[in-house]
N, C-alpha and C positions, 0 to 999 in steps of 0.2 A: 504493500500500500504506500501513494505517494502522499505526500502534500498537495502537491499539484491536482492530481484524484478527486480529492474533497473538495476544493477550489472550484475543479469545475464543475461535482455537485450542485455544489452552494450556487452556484451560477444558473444551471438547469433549473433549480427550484425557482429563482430569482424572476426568471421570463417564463416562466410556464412551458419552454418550448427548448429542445435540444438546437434544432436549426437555429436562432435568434441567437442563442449562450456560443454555440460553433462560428456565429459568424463578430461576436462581442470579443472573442476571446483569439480569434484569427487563427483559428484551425479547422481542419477539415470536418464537416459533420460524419463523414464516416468513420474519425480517428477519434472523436467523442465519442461515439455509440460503440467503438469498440475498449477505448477508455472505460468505461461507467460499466460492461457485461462483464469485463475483467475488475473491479472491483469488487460487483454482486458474486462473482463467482470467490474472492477471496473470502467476503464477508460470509458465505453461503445461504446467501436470501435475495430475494426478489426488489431491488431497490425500487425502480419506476414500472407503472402502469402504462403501457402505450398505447394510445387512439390516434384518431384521426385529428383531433383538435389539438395534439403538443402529448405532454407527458403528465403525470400525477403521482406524487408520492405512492405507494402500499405504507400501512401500518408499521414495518420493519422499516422500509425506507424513512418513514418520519423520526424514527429513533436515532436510525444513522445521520437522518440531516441534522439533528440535535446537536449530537457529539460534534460534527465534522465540523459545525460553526464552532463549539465550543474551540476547538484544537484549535483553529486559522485563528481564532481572536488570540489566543494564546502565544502562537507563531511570530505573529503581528506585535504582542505587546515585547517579546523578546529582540524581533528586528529593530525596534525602537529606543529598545534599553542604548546601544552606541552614540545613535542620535540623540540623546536627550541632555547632552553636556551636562552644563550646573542645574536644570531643572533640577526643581524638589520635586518630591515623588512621594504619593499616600496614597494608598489602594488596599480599599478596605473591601470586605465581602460581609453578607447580613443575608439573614431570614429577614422576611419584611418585618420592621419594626420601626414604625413613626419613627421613636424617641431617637434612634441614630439616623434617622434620615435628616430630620429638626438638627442633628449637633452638627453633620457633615455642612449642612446650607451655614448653621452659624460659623464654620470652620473654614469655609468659602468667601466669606464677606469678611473676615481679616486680613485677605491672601488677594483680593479681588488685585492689585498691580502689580503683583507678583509671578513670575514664570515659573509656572507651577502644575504639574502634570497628576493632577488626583482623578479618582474614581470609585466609586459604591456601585456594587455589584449584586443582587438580590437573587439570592438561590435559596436550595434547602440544607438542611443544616448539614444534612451529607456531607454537599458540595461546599460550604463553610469551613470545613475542617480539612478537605483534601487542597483548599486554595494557600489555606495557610501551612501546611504543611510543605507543600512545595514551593514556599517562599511565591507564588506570587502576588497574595494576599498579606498586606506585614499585620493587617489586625483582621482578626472575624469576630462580628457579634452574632451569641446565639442566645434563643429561649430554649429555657428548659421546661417539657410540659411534664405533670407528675407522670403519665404514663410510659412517656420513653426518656426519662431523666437518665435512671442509671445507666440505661444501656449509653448514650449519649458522652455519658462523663466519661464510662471506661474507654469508648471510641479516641478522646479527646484525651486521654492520659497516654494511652498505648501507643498514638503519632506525638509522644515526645510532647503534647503542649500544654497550655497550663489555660484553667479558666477562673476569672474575677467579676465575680458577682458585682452586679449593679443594686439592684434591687427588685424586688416581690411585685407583681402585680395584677390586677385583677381583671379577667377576659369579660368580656361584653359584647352583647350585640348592637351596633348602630345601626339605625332606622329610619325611616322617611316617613313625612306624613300618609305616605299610603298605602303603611304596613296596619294592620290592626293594633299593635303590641307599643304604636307613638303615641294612641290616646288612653293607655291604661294608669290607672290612676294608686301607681306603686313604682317604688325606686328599683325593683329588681322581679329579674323572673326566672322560672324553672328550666331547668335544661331541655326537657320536652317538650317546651311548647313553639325551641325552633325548627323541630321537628316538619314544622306545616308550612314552612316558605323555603322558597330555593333560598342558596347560602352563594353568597359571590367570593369569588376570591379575585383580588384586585392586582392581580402578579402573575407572570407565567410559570413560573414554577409550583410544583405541588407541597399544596400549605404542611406545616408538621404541626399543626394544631390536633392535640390529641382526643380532643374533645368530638372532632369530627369521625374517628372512627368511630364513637357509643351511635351519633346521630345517622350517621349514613347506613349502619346495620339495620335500624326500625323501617318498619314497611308504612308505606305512605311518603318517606320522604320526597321532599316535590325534585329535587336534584340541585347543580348548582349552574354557575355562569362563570365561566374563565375572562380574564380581561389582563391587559398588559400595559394599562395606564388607569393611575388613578383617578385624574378627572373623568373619565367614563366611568369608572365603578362608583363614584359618589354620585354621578347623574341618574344612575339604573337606579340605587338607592333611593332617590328622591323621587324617579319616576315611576318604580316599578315594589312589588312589598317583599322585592328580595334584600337581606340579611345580611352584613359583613361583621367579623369577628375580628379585633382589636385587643387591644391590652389597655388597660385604662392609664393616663397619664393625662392629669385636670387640664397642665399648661398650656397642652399640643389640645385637647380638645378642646378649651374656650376659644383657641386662636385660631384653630380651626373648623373641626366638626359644628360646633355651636352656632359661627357665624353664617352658616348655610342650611339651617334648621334640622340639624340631622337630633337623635335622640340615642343617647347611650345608657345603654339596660345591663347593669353586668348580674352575671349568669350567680343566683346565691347557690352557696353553698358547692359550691365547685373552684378546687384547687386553686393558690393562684399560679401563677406562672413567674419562673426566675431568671430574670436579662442580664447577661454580662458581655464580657470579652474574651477572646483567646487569642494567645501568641504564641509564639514558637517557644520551648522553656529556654533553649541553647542561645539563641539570637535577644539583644538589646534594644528596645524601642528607639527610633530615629527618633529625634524632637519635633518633628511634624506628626509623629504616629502618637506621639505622648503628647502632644495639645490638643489631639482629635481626643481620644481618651479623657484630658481634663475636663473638654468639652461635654461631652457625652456623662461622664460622671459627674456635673452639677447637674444638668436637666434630668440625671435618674435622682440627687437627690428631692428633686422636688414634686415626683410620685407619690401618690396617696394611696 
Protein backbone atom coordinates (compact mmCIF):
# COMPACT_ATOMS: atom_id res chain seq x y z
CA UNK A 1 0.00 0.00 0.00
CA UNK A 2 1.08 3.49 -1.14
CA UNK A 3 0.50 6.96 0.15
CA UNK A 4 -0.10 7.99 -3.13
CA UNK A 5 -3.03 4.95 -3.14
CA UNK A 6 -5.03 6.62 -0.52
CA UNK A 7 -4.44 10.05 -2.09
CA UNK A 8 -6.14 9.06 -4.96
CA UNK A 9 -8.87 7.49 -2.89
CA UNK A 10 -9.58 10.56 -1.12
CA UNK A 11 -9.78 12.17 -4.57
CA UNK A 12 -12.20 9.60 -6.18
CA UNK A 13 -14.44 10.18 -3.01
CA UNK A 14 -13.88 13.91 -3.50
CA UNK A 15 -15.74 14.03 -7.22
CA UNK A 16 -17.96 11.30 -7.18
CA UNK A 17 -16.31 10.12 -10.39
CA UNK A 18 -12.88 8.11 -11.06
CA UNK A 19 -12.63 9.94 -14.61
CA UNK A 20 -12.98 13.66 -13.03
CA UNK A 21 -10.10 12.53 -9.99
CA UNK A 22 -7.84 10.72 -13.34
CA UNK A 23 -8.15 13.78 -15.13
CA UNK A 24 -7.49 16.21 -11.52
CA UNK A 25 -4.73 14.27 -10.72
CA UNK A 26 -3.11 13.89 -14.51
CA UNK A 27 -3.00 10.21 -14.96
CA UNK A 28 -4.56 7.86 -16.99
CA UNK A 29 -8.07 6.60 -15.86
CA UNK A 30 -7.10 3.22 -16.69
CA UNK A 31 -3.95 3.57 -14.26
CA UNK A 32 -6.43 4.79 -11.45
CA UNK A 33 -8.85 1.80 -11.90
CA UNK A 34 -6.14 -0.23 -11.83
CA UNK A 35 -4.54 1.60 -8.84
CA UNK A 36 -7.68 1.45 -6.40
CA UNK A 37 -8.45 -2.89 -7.66
CA UNK A 38 -4.92 -3.20 -6.46
CA UNK A 39 -5.45 -1.61 -3.37
CA UNK A 40 -9.08 -3.53 -2.72
CA UNK A 41 -7.26 -6.56 -3.52
CA UNK A 42 -4.49 -5.78 -0.77
CA UNK A 43 -7.18 -4.47 1.67
CA UNK A 44 -9.31 -7.67 0.77
CA UNK A 45 -12.67 -5.86 0.21
CA UNK A 46 -14.74 -4.22 -2.11
CA UNK A 47 -13.71 -0.44 -1.84
CA UNK A 48 -16.03 1.27 -4.68
CA UNK A 49 -19.56 0.53 -6.04
CA UNK A 50 -19.47 1.05 -9.90
CA UNK A 51 -22.47 2.48 -12.04
CA UNK A 52 -23.09 4.28 -14.72
CA UNK A 53 -23.32 7.64 -12.84
CA UNK A 54 -19.27 7.61 -11.39
CA UNK A 55 -18.55 5.60 -8.26
CA UNK A 56 -19.88 5.08 -4.46
CA UNK A 57 -18.30 4.08 -1.59
CA UNK A 58 -19.43 0.14 -0.03
CA UNK A 59 -19.78 0.08 3.73
CA UNK A 60 -15.93 -1.29 3.84
CA UNK A 61 -14.92 1.27 1.57
CA UNK A 62 -16.24 4.01 3.87
CA UNK A 63 -14.16 2.65 6.78
CA UNK A 64 -11.05 2.68 4.54
CA UNK A 65 -11.93 6.34 3.34
CA UNK A 66 -11.86 7.11 7.03
CA UNK A 67 -8.46 5.84 7.97
CA UNK A 68 -6.88 6.93 4.57
CA UNK A 69 -7.99 10.73 5.34
CA UNK A 70 -6.94 10.19 8.72
CA UNK A 71 -3.09 8.95 7.51
CA UNK A 72 -2.76 11.94 4.51
CA UNK A 73 -3.73 14.49 7.26
CA UNK A 74 -1.14 12.93 9.29
CA UNK A 75 1.47 12.70 6.35
CA UNK A 76 0.71 16.29 5.75
CA UNK A 77 1.12 17.46 9.24
CA UNK A 78 4.75 15.75 9.22
CA UNK A 79 5.73 17.21 5.80
CA UNK A 80 5.02 20.42 7.48
CA UNK A 81 6.93 19.86 10.68
CA UNK A 82 10.48 21.30 8.31
CA UNK A 83 8.55 24.13 7.18
CA UNK A 84 7.40 25.58 10.16
CA UNK A 85 10.77 27.27 11.22
CA UNK A 86 10.10 29.31 14.64
CA UNK A 87 6.34 28.67 14.53
CA UNK A 88 4.96 27.77 17.98
CA UNK A 89 3.01 24.64 17.71
CA UNK A 90 -0.02 23.29 20.00
CA UNK A 91 -2.17 20.59 18.94
CA UNK A 92 -4.31 19.23 21.12
CA UNK A 93 -6.93 16.40 20.56
CA UNK A 94 -10.51 16.16 22.71
CA UNK A 95 -13.61 14.08 22.87
CA UNK A 96 -16.07 16.97 22.34
CA UNK A 97 -16.02 18.90 25.28
CA UNK A 98 -17.38 22.74 25.30
CA UNK A 99 -15.01 23.55 28.28
CA UNK A 100 -11.79 22.86 26.15
CA UNK A 101 -13.10 24.15 23.16
CA UNK A 102 -14.07 27.67 25.33
CA UNK A 103 -10.07 27.43 26.74
CA UNK A 104 -8.53 26.77 23.19
CA UNK A 105 -10.63 30.19 21.56
CA UNK A 106 -9.47 31.80 24.91
CA UNK A 107 -5.81 30.46 24.12
CA UNK A 108 -6.22 31.92 20.54
CA UNK A 109 -7.05 35.40 21.29
CA UNK A 110 -3.77 35.94 23.37
CA UNK A 111 -1.79 34.51 20.34
CA UNK A 112 -4.08 36.31 17.62
CA UNK A 113 -0.38 38.25 16.06
CA UNK A 114 1.47 35.63 16.69
CA UNK A 115 2.99 32.86 14.04
CA UNK A 116 1.50 30.25 15.57
CA UNK A 117 0.51 26.87 14.18
CA UNK A 118 -2.31 25.28 16.69
CA UNK A 119 -5.14 22.95 16.32
CA UNK A 120 -8.19 20.93 18.28
CA UNK A 121 -8.83 18.00 16.82
CA UNK A 122 -12.29 16.18 18.08
CA UNK A 123 -12.23 12.24 18.11
CA UNK A 124 -13.10 9.42 20.45
CA UNK A 125 -11.33 8.88 23.28
CA UNK A 126 -9.64 5.87 21.51
CA UNK A 127 -8.22 8.18 19.18
CA UNK A 128 -7.32 10.74 22.03
CA UNK A 129 -4.85 8.48 23.49
CA UNK A 130 -3.29 6.91 20.40
CA UNK A 131 -2.75 10.84 19.19
CA UNK A 132 -0.92 11.55 22.16
CA UNK A 133 0.98 8.72 22.27
CA UNK A 134 2.40 9.19 19.19
CA UNK A 135 3.41 12.51 19.92
CA UNK A 136 1.35 14.17 17.46
CA UNK A 137 -1.11 15.31 19.88
CA UNK A 138 1.20 17.19 22.86
CA UNK A 139 -2.08 17.27 25.18
CA UNK A 140 -5.52 15.20 24.88
CA UNK A 141 -8.50 15.91 26.81
CA UNK A 142 -10.69 13.05 27.88
CA UNK A 143 -14.12 12.33 29.81
CA UNK A 144 -14.37 9.64 31.83
CA UNK A 145 -17.93 8.08 31.89
CA UNK A 146 -18.58 5.60 35.03
CA UNK A 147 -19.10 2.81 32.74
CA UNK A 148 -15.82 2.71 30.69
CA UNK A 149 -13.66 4.68 33.22
CA UNK A 150 -11.45 1.94 34.38
CA UNK A 151 -11.02 0.27 31.26
CA UNK A 152 -10.09 3.90 29.95
CA UNK A 153 -7.48 4.64 32.69
CA UNK A 154 -5.75 1.25 32.32
CA UNK A 155 -5.67 2.05 28.38
CA UNK A 156 -4.05 5.51 29.30
CA UNK A 157 -1.48 4.07 31.80
CA UNK A 158 -0.21 1.11 29.74
CA UNK A 159 0.76 3.96 26.45
CA UNK A 160 3.01 5.22 29.16
CA UNK A 161 0.61 8.47 29.86
CA UNK A 162 -0.59 10.17 32.62
CA UNK A 163 -4.13 11.79 33.23
CA UNK A 164 -5.09 15.10 35.43
CA UNK A 165 -8.31 15.51 36.40
CA UNK A 166 -10.03 18.75 35.86
CA UNK A 167 -13.06 18.28 37.57
CA UNK A 168 -16.74 16.20 38.05
CA UNK A 169 -19.51 17.11 36.02
CA UNK A 170 -22.89 16.67 35.50
CA UNK A 171 -24.43 15.28 31.92
CA UNK A 172 -27.62 16.82 30.76
CA UNK A 173 -29.99 17.13 28.05
CA UNK A 174 -30.20 20.46 26.08
CA UNK A 175 -33.55 21.27 24.60
CA UNK A 176 -35.43 23.59 22.35
CA UNK A 177 -38.80 24.86 22.77
CA UNK A 178 -40.14 22.07 20.74
CA UNK A 179 -39.08 19.38 22.66
CA UNK A 180 -41.97 18.55 25.27
CA UNK A 181 -39.38 18.03 28.32
CA UNK A 182 -38.43 22.72 27.68
CA UNK A 183 -41.81 23.25 29.37
CA UNK A 184 -41.62 20.96 32.28
CA UNK A 185 -41.99 22.42 35.25
CA UNK A 186 -38.75 20.73 37.24
CA UNK A 187 -34.97 21.26 37.37
CA UNK A 188 -34.04 17.67 36.25
CA UNK A 189 -35.20 14.48 34.67
CA UNK A 190 -35.00 10.63 34.45
CA UNK A 191 -32.97 8.93 32.32
CA UNK A 192 -35.87 7.24 30.50
CA UNK A 193 -37.72 9.79 29.57
CA UNK A 194 -34.93 10.59 26.80
CA UNK A 195 -35.79 7.44 25.80
CA UNK A 196 -38.76 9.13 23.24
CA UNK A 197 -36.66 11.77 21.01
CA UNK A 198 -33.85 11.12 18.61
CA UNK A 199 -30.53 12.12 20.45
CA UNK A 200 -28.18 14.34 18.13
CA UNK A 201 -24.65 14.13 18.28
CA UNK A 202 -23.18 17.34 17.02
CA UNK A 203 -19.53 15.71 15.91
CA UNK A 204 -18.47 13.13 13.53
CA UNK A 205 -17.02 10.95 15.58
CA UNK A 206 -18.82 8.31 17.71
CA UNK A 207 -19.93 9.82 21.19
CA UNK A 208 -18.31 7.69 24.33
CA UNK A 209 -21.15 8.85 26.27
CA UNK A 210 -21.96 5.82 28.36
CA UNK A 211 -25.08 6.74 29.03
CA UNK A 212 -26.15 6.12 25.40
CA UNK A 213 -25.55 2.55 25.51
CA UNK A 214 -28.44 1.97 28.62
CA UNK A 215 -30.70 4.31 26.12
CA UNK A 216 -30.03 2.83 22.65
CA UNK A 217 -30.74 -0.81 24.18
CA UNK A 218 -34.78 0.20 25.06
CA UNK A 219 -37.10 -0.47 22.34
CA UNK A 220 -38.80 2.42 21.03
CA UNK A 221 -35.86 4.59 20.80
CA UNK A 222 -36.70 7.15 18.07
CA UNK A 223 -32.78 6.90 16.87
CA UNK A 224 -30.33 9.75 16.43
CA UNK A 225 -28.84 12.58 13.83
CA UNK A 226 -25.09 12.70 13.15
CA UNK A 227 -23.83 16.33 12.35
CA UNK A 228 -20.24 17.60 11.94
CA UNK A 229 -20.90 21.24 12.89
CA UNK A 230 -22.22 22.68 15.79
CA UNK A 231 -24.27 25.48 14.55
CA UNK A 232 -26.52 22.85 12.65
CA UNK A 233 -26.89 20.63 15.63
CA UNK A 234 -28.19 23.68 17.84
CA UNK A 235 -30.56 24.61 14.90
CA UNK A 236 -32.13 20.99 14.73
CA UNK A 237 -32.37 21.43 18.60
CA UNK A 238 -34.26 24.56 18.35
CA UNK A 239 -36.07 23.37 15.26
CA UNK A 240 -36.67 19.85 15.80
CA UNK A 241 -37.42 17.80 19.65
CA UNK A 242 -34.26 16.13 19.13
CA UNK A 243 -31.87 15.99 22.33
CA UNK A 244 -28.17 16.75 22.76
CA UNK A 245 -26.10 15.52 25.62
CA UNK A 246 -23.46 17.80 27.21
CA UNK A 247 -21.66 18.16 30.44
CA UNK A 248 -22.82 20.99 32.52
CA UNK A 249 -20.59 23.84 32.88
CA UNK A 250 -22.99 27.22 34.03
CA UNK A 251 -20.05 29.62 32.39
CA UNK A 252 -20.20 28.11 28.68
CA UNK A 253 -23.98 27.66 29.06
CA UNK A 254 -25.07 31.20 30.03
CA UNK A 255 -22.80 32.58 27.34
CA UNK A 256 -23.84 30.28 25.32
CA UNK A 257 -26.76 27.73 25.39
CA UNK A 258 -28.93 30.24 27.23
CA UNK A 259 -28.51 33.07 24.90
CA UNK A 260 -30.32 31.13 22.08
CA UNK A 261 -33.03 29.74 24.21
CA UNK A 262 -31.97 26.38 24.44
CA UNK A 263 -32.92 24.58 28.13
CA UNK A 264 -30.57 22.29 30.04
CA UNK A 265 -32.02 19.20 32.12
CA UNK A 266 -29.38 17.37 33.78
CA UNK A 267 -30.07 13.77 33.91
CA UNK A 268 -30.73 13.11 38.32
CA UNK A 269 -29.38 10.79 39.78
CA UNK A 270 -26.87 9.54 37.08
CA UNK A 271 -23.05 9.59 37.57
CA UNK A 272 -21.32 12.44 36.89
CA UNK A 273 -18.62 12.50 34.60
CA UNK A 274 -14.69 13.35 35.17
CA UNK A 275 -12.79 15.90 32.46
CA UNK A 276 -9.11 16.04 32.50
CA UNK A 277 -5.91 15.92 30.49
CA UNK A 278 -3.40 13.53 29.38
CA UNK A 279 0.38 13.80 28.32
CA UNK A 280 2.87 11.66 27.46
CA UNK A 281 4.56 10.64 31.23
CA UNK A 282 8.30 10.67 29.56
CA UNK A 283 7.86 14.17 27.59
CA UNK A 284 7.80 17.88 29.35
CA UNK A 285 4.88 20.37 28.44
CA UNK A 286 6.04 23.16 25.85
CA UNK A 287 4.93 26.46 27.43
CA UNK A 288 2.37 26.99 24.93
CA UNK A 289 0.87 23.31 25.88
CA UNK A 290 1.20 24.42 29.80
CA UNK A 291 -0.96 27.85 29.04
CA UNK A 292 -3.46 25.83 27.10
CA UNK A 293 -3.73 23.62 30.24
CA UNK A 294 -3.69 26.89 32.80
CA UNK A 295 -6.40 27.86 30.58
CA UNK A 296 -8.47 25.16 30.55
CA UNK A 297 -7.98 24.53 34.28
CA UNK A 298 -9.54 27.92 35.50
CA UNK A 299 -12.62 27.60 33.29
CA UNK A 300 -12.96 23.75 34.94
CA UNK A 301 -12.45 25.53 38.19
CA UNK A 302 -15.55 27.32 37.74
CA UNK A 303 -17.97 24.16 37.05
CA UNK A 304 -20.70 23.52 39.25
Amino acid sequence: MKIEQLEQLIKIVENGSMNIAAREMYVARSSLSTSMKHLEAELGGQIFSRHSNGVSLTPFGSTVYQHAREICSRVQFLQGVSSAGQKGQLHISSMYCSMANDAFAAFLRLHMTENLDASIEEVSAHNVIQLVREGISEVGVLTLFSDTESVTLRKVESENLEFHELAERQLGAIVGPNNPLYGLDRDEIELQELSRFTHLENYATPTDHAWEHRVLSEDGYRGRYVVSDLGLALRLVSETDAIMIDARDDEIYRGFYAKSDYRFLPIRDYPKCRTGWIKHRALPLTPLAQEYIDILTEKASHVD
